[in-house]
Residue frames as a rotation matrix with the C-alpha (Angstrom) as fourth column:
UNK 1
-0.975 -0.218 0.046 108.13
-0.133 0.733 0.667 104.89
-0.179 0.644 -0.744 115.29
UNK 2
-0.318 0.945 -0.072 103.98
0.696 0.181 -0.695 104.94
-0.644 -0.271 -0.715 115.79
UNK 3
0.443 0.258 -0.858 104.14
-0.414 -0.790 -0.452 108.18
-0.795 0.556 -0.243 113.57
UNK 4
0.678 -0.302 0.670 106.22
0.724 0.116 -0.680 106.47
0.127 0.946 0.298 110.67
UNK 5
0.708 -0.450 0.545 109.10
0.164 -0.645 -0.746 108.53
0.687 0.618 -0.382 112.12
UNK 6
0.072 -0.736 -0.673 111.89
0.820 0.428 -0.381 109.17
0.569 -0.525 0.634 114.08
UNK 7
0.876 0.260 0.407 111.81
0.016 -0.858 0.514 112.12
0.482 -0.443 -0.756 117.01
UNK 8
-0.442 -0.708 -0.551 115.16
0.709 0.101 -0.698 113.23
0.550 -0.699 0.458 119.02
UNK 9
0.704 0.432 0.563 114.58
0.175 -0.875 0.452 115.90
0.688 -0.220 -0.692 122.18
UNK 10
-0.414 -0.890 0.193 116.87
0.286 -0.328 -0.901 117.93
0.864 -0.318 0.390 124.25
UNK 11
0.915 0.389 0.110 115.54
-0.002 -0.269 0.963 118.30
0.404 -0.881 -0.245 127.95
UNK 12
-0.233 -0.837 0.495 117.74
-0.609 -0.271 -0.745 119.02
0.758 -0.475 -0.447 130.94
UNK 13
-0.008 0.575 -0.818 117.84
0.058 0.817 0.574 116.48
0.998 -0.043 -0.040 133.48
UNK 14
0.122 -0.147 0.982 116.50
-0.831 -0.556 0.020 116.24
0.543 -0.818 -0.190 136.67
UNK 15
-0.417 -0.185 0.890 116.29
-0.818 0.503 -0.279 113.51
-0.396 -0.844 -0.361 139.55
UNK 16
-0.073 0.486 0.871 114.00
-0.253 0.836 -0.488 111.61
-0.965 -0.256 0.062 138.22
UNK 17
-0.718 -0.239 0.653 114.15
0.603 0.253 0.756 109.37
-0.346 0.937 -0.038 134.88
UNK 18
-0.390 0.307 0.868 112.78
0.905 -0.044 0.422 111.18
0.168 0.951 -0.261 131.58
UNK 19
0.394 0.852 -0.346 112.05
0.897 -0.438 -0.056 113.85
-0.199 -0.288 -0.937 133.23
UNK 20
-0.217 -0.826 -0.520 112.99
0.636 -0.524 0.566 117.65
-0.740 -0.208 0.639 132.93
UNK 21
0.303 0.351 -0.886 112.34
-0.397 -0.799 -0.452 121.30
-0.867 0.488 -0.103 131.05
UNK 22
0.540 -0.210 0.815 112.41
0.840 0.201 -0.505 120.40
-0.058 0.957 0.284 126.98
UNK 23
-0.094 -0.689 -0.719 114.85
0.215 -0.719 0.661 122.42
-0.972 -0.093 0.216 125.54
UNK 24
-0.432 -0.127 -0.893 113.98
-0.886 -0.126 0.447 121.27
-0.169 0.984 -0.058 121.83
UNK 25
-0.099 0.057 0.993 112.08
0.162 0.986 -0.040 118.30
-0.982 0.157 -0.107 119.85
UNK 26
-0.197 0.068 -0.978 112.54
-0.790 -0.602 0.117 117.66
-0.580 0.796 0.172 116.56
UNK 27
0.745 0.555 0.370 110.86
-0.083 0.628 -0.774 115.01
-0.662 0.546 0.514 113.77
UNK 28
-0.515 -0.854 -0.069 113.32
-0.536 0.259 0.803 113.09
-0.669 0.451 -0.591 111.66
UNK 29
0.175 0.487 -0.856 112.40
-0.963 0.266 -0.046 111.14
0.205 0.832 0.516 108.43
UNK 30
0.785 0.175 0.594 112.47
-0.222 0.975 0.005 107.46
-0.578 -0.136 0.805 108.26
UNK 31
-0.369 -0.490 -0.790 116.14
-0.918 0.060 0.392 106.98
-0.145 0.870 -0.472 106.11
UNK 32
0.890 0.154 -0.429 116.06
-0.430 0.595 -0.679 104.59
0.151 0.789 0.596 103.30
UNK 33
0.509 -0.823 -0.253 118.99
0.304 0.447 -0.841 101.97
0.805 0.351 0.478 103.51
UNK 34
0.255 -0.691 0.676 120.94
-0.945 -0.327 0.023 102.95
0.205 -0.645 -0.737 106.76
UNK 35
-0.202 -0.869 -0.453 123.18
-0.480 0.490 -0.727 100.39
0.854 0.071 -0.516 107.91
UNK 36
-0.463 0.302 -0.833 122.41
0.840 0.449 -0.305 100.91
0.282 -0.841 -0.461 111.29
UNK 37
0.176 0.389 0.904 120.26
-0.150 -0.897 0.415 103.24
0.973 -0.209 -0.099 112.75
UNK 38
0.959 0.120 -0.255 120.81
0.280 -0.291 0.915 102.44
0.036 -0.949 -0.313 116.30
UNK 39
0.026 -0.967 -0.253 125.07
0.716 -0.158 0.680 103.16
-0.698 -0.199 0.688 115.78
UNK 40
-0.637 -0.440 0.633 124.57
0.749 -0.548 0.373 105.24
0.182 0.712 0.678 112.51
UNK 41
-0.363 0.537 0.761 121.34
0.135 -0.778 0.614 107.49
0.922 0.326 0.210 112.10
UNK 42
0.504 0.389 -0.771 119.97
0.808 0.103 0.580 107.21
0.305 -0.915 -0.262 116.24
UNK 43
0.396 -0.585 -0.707 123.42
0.802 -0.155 0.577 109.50
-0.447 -0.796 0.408 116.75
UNK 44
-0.588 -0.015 0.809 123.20
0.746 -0.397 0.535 111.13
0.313 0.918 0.244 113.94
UNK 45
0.056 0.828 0.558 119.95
0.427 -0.526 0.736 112.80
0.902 0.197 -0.383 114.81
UNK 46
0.473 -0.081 -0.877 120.85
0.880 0.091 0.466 113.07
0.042 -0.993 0.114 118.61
UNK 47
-0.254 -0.911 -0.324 124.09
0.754 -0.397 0.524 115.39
-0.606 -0.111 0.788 117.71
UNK 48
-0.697 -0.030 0.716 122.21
0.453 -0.793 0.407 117.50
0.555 0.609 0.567 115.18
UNK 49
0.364 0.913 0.184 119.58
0.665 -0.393 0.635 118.38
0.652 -0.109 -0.750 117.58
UNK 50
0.227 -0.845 -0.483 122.63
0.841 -0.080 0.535 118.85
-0.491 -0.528 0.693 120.34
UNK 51
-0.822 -0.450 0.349 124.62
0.567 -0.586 0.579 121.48
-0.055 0.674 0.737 117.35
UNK 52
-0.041 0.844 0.535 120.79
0.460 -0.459 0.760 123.23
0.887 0.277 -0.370 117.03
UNK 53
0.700 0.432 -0.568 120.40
0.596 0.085 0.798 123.35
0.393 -0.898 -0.199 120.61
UNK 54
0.275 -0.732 -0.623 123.97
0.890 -0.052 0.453 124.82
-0.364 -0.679 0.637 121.41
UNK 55
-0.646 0.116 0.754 123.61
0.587 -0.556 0.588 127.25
0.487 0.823 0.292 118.27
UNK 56
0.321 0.774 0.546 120.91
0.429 -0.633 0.644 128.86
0.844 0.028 -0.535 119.88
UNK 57
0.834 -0.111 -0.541 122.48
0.500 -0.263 0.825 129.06
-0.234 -0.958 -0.164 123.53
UNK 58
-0.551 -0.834 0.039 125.33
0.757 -0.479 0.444 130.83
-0.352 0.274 0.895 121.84
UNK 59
-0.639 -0.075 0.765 123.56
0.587 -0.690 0.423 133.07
0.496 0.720 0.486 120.11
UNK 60
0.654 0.715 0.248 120.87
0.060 -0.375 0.925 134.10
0.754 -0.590 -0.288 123.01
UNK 61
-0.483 -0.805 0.344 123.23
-0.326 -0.199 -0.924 133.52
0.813 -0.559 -0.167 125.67
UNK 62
-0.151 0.565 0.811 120.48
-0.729 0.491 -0.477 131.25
-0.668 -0.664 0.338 128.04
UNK 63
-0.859 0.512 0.026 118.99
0.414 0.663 0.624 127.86
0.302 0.546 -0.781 126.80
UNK 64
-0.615 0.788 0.005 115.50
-0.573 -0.452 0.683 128.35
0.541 0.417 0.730 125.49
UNK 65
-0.762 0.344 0.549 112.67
-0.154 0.727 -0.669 126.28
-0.629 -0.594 -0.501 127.65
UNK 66
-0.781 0.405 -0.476 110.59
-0.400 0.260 0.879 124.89
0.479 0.877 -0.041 125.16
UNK 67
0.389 0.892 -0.228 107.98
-0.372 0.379 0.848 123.03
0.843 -0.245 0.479 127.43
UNK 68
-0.469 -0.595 0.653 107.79
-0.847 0.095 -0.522 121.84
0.249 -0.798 -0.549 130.98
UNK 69
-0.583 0.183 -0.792 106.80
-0.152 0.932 0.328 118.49
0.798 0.311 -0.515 131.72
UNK 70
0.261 0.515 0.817 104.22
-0.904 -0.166 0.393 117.92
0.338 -0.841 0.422 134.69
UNK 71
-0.704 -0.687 0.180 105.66
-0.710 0.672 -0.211 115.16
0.024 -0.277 -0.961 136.62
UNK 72
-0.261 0.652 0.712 101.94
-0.174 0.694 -0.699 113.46
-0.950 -0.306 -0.068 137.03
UNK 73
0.886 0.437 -0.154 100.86
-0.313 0.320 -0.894 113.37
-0.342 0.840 0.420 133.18
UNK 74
0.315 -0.560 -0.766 102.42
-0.919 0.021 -0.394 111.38
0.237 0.828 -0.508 130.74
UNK 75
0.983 -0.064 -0.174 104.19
0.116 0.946 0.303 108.62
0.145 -0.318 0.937 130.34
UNK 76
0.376 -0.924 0.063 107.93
-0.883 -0.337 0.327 108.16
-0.281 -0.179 -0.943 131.73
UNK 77
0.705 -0.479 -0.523 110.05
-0.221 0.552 -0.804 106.03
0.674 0.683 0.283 129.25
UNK 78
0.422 -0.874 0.243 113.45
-0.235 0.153 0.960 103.56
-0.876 -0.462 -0.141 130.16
UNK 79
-0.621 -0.557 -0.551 115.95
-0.770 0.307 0.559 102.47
-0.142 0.771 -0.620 127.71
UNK 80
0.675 0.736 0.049 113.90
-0.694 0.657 -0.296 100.06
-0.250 0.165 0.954 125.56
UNK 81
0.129 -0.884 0.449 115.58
-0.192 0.422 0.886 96.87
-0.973 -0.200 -0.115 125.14
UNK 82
-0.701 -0.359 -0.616 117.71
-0.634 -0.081 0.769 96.58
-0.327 0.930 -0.171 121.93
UNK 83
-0.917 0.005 0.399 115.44
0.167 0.913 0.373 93.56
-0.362 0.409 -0.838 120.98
UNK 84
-0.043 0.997 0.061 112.16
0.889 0.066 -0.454 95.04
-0.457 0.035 -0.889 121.23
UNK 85
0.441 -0.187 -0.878 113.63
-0.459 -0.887 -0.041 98.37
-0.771 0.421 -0.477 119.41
UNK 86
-0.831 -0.457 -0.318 114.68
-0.371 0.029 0.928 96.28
-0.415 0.889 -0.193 116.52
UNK 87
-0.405 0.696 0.593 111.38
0.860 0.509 -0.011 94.46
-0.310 0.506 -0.805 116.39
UNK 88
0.305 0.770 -0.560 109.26
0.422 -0.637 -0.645 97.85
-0.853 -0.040 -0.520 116.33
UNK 89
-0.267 -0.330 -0.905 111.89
-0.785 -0.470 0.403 99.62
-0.558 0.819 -0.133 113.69
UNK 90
-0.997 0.061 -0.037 111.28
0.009 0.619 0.785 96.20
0.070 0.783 -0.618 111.41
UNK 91
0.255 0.962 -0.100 107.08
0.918 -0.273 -0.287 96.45
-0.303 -0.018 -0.953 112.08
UNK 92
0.446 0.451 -0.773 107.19
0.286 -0.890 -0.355 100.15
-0.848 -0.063 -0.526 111.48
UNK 93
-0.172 -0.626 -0.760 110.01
-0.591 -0.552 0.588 101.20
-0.788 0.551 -0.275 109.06
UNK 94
-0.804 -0.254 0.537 110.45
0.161 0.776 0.609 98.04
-0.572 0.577 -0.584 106.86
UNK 95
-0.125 0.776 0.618 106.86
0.964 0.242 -0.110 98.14
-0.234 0.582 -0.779 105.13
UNK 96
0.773 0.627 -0.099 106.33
0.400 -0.603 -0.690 101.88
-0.492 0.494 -0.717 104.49
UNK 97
0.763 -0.360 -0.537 109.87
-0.505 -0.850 -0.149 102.69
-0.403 0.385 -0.831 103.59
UNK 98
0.484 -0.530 -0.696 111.59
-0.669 0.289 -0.685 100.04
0.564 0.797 -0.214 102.09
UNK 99
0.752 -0.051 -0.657 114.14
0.460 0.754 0.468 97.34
0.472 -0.654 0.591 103.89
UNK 100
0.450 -0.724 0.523 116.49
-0.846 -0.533 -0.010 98.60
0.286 -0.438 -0.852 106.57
UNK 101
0.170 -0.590 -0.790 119.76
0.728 0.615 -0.303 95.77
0.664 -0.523 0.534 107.72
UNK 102
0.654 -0.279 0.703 120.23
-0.715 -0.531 0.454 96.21
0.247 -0.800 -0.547 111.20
């Protein structure tokens, strides 16, 4: 939402939260007019990266490792709560791309 966009990745998990080899990330526009994005377009974008992600392990016959994660850099993410994930999408989305009804 800081970029004016929406990101989904595929990692395999391990023990510890957010962590784990990337398998895939992909950039998503901002939609115009969804209903909901956390029941409509969030699961949307989840399942097409998912359908990309399984597409390729069919067709190689291994998942791809796209990036490993160093457990000391970065930041490790929890479920944000629903309240503070509707304020950001209304601060971020709402002004550059029109109104969204959540």
């Amino acid at each position: 939402l800081s970029e004016g966009n929406f990101g989904a990745s595929a990692i395999f998990l391990n023990e510890r939260i957010d962590e784990g080899p990337v398998l895939a990330k992909k950039m998503y526009d901002v939609p115009i007019n969804i209903p909901d994005v956390d029941y409509i377009y969030d699961p949307y974008i989840r399942a097409d990266l998912l359908v990309e992600v399984l597409s390729r392990y069919k067709k190689m016959g291994t998942f791809q490792i796209e990036e490993t994660k160093n457990p000391y850099e970065g930041e490790t993410y929890f479920i944000i709560h629903p309240v503070l994930k509707h304020i950001a999408i209304l601060s971020e989305v709402e002004p550059k791309r029109g109104k969204i009804k959540l």
